[in-house]
C-alpha positions, 0 to 999 in steps of 0.5 A: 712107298711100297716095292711095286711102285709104278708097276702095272700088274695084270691078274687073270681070275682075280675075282675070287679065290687065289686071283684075288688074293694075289690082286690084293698082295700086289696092290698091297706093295704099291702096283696098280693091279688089273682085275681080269674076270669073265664071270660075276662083274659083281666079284671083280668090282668088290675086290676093286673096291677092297682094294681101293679101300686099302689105299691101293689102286686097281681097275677091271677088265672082262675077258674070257682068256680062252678067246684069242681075239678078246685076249688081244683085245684085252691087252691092247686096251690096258697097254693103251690106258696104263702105258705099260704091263710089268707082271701078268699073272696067269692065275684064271682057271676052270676044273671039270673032273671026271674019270678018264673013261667016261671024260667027254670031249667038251669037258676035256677042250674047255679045261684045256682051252682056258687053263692051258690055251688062256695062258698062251694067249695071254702070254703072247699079247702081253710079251708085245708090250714086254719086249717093248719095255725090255722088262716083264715078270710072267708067273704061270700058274700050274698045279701039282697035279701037273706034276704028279698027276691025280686020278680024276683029274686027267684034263686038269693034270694035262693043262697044267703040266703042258703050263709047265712046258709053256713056261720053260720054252716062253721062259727061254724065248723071252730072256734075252729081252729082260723078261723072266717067266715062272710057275708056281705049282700050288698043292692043297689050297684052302679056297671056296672050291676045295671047301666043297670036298668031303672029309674023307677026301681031305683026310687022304689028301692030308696024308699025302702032305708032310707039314700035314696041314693045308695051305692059304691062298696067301702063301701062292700070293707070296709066292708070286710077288717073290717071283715078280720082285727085284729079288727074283730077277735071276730066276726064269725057267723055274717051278715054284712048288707050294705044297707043304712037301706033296711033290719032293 
């Protein structure tokens, strides 16, 4: 019997990167997981299928979160198919670096519109069917950047920290109806996206980090699965710094 027995969990960006590995946690403990992806089907299916081999269970479902229709849309076909939504995990999230002088527009919209807009409207549909139920966990994923901000990375550090105020004010609206909203604030993350950095930039990013070491994608699934648990039931509001100690 795993905790999260009888739990439906949706993942947004849970083809690759932290997604999957949070996926993979929450199937570990018993929750039928609900692949989210918008990209490679190829991806989604393969984390399906590590899953299902694992004895867990999971299935997929395409949806580009920065598109509010298809966001409805989304939820209304895995409420209709599953019954139910415990925990969303807003996970899905696109980076388009660049200094802020020579940013163009579109490159600042589309990290807004999909890391920043994405959560709301997954927010927004998935609470219908929470406050139906009188039960839901939303963990939002936002960054430490959002908090301390980082050169380079204006748009990245705006979606996330305006993450940071979504989850406060859902957090206060959706109390009263027996759903606690949190985020988790990850530091540096050893993913196939921060591997593409050159050891100078990681080299000064270590220093920045006390327990001077890198953390793993399943430390933010921990993370997560914590702030979904029984155990965390009387946390709402909050932001969860996984970080080694970035941000004190």
């Amino acid at each position: 019997m795993g905790k999260f027995d009888g739990k439906t969990a949706v993942v947004t960006g849970a083809s690759r990167g932290i997604g999957r590995v949070i996926a993979k946690k929450l199937a570990a403990c018993g929750a039928t997981v609900i692949i989210n992806y918008n990209g490679s089907e190829s991806k989604a299916a393969a984390v399906q299928q590590e899953i299902i081999d694992e004895g867990g269970r999971a299935d997929i479902f395409q949806c580009n979160v920065s598109d509010f229709a298809a966001c409805e849309a989304f939820f209304k076909a895995v409420t209709e198919k599953y019954g139910r939504i415990d925990f969303l995990i807003n996970n899905a999230g696109i980076t388009k670096d660049g200094l802020l002088m020579a940013m163009k527009e579109e490159d600042f919209d589309s990290v807004i519109d999909v890391n920043l807009k994405g959560t709301f409207h997954c927010i927004r549909f998935a609470a219908r069917q929470m406050m139906r139920q009188r039960y839901g966990r939303i963990v939002n994923m936002a960054s430490v950047v959002g908090v301390a901000g980082n050169a380079g990375q204006a748009n990245y550090s705006a979606s996330k920290a305006g993450i940071i105020g979504l989850t406060k004010s859902a957090a206060k609206e959706l109390a009263s109806r027996g759903i606690t909203v949190n985020a988790i604030a990850p530091g540096m993350i050893e993913t196939d996206m921060t591997a593409d950095l050159s050891d100078k930039v990681k080299d000064e990013m270590m220093k920045q980090i006390p327990l001077k070491r890198f953390g793993q994608a399943e430390d933010v699934a921990n993370a997560a699965a914590f702030l979904v648990s029984d155990e965390a039931a009387y946390i709402t509001g909050q932001v969860l710094h996984v970080d080694g100690g970035m941000a004190m």
